[in-house]
C-alpha positions as CSV (number, residue, x, y, z in Angstrom):
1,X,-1.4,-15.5,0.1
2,X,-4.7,-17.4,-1.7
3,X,-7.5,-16.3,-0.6
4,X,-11.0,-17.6,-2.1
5,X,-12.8,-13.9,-4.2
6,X,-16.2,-15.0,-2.7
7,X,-15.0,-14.7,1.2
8,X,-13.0,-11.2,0.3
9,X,-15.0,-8.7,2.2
10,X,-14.7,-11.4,5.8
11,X,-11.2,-11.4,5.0
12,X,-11.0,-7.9,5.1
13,X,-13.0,-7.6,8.1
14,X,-10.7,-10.0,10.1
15,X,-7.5,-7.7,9.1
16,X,-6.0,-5.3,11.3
17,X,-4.7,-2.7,9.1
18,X,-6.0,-2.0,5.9
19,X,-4.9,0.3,3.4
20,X,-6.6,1.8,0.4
21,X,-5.0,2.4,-2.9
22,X,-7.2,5.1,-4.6
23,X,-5.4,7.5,-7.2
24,X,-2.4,8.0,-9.0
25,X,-2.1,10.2,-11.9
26,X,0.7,10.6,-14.9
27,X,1.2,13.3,-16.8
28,X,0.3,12.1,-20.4
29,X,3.9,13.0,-21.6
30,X,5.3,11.2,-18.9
31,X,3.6,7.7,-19.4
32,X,5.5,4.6,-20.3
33,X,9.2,6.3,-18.6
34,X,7.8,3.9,-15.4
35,X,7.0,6.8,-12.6
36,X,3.4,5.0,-11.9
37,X,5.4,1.4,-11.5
38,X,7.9,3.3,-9.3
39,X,5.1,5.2,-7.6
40,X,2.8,1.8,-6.3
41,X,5.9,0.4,-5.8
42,X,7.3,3.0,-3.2
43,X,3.1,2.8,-1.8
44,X,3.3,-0.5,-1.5
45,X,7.0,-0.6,0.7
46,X,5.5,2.4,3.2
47,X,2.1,0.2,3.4
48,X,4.1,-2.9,4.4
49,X,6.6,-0.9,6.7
50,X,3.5,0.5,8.5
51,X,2.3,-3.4,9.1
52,X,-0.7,-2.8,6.9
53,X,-2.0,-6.4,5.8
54,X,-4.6,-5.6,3.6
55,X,-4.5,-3.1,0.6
56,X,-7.5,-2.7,-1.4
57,X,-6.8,-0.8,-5.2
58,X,-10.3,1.7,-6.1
59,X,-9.6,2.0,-10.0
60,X,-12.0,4.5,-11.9
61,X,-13.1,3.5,-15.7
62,X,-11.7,6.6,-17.7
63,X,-12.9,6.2,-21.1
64,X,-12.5,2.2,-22.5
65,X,-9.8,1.6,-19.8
66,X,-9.4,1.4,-16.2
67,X,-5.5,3.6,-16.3
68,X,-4.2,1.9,-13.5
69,X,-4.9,-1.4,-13.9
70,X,-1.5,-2.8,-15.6
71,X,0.7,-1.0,-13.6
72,X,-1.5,-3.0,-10.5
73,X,-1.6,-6.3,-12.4
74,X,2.2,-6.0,-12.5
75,X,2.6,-6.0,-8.8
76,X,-0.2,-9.2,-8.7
77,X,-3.0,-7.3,-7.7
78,X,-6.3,-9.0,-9.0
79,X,-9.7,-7.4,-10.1
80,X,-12.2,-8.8,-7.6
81,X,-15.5,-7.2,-8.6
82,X,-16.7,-4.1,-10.9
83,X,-18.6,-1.8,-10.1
């Protein structure tokens, strides 16, 4: 789906479901064995078996990066505004 990052907010407005995607944490030694990928990825299957059309990812700076943002990038998520 394209969608125009300007008319975001209306288009979340006209949806009838929307989830949010807020946290997900990895154990330090447990990063790069893929649980986060495996984790959004089983969030993402529930989301579309509960008919949600809209998910919206909240991802919290930590230091000089945002953790959670190339596991999201991998499943085409964009970065619409910061905040």
């Amino acid at each position: 789906m394209w969608f125009i990052p300007e008319n975001i907010l209306s288009y979340a407005l006209q949806s009838e479901h929307i989830a949010i995607f807020k946290t997900i944490a990895i154990d330090e030694s447990k990063k790069g064995l893929g649980i986060g990928t495996k984790l959004v990825h089983t969030l993402l299957k529930s989301f579309k078996q509960r008919n949600l059309t809209t998910i919206a990812c909240v991802a919290w700076q930590y230091g000089e990066t945002e953790n959670i943002r190339p596991i999201m990038q991998k499943f085409n998520f964009i970065c619409y505004e910061k905040i």
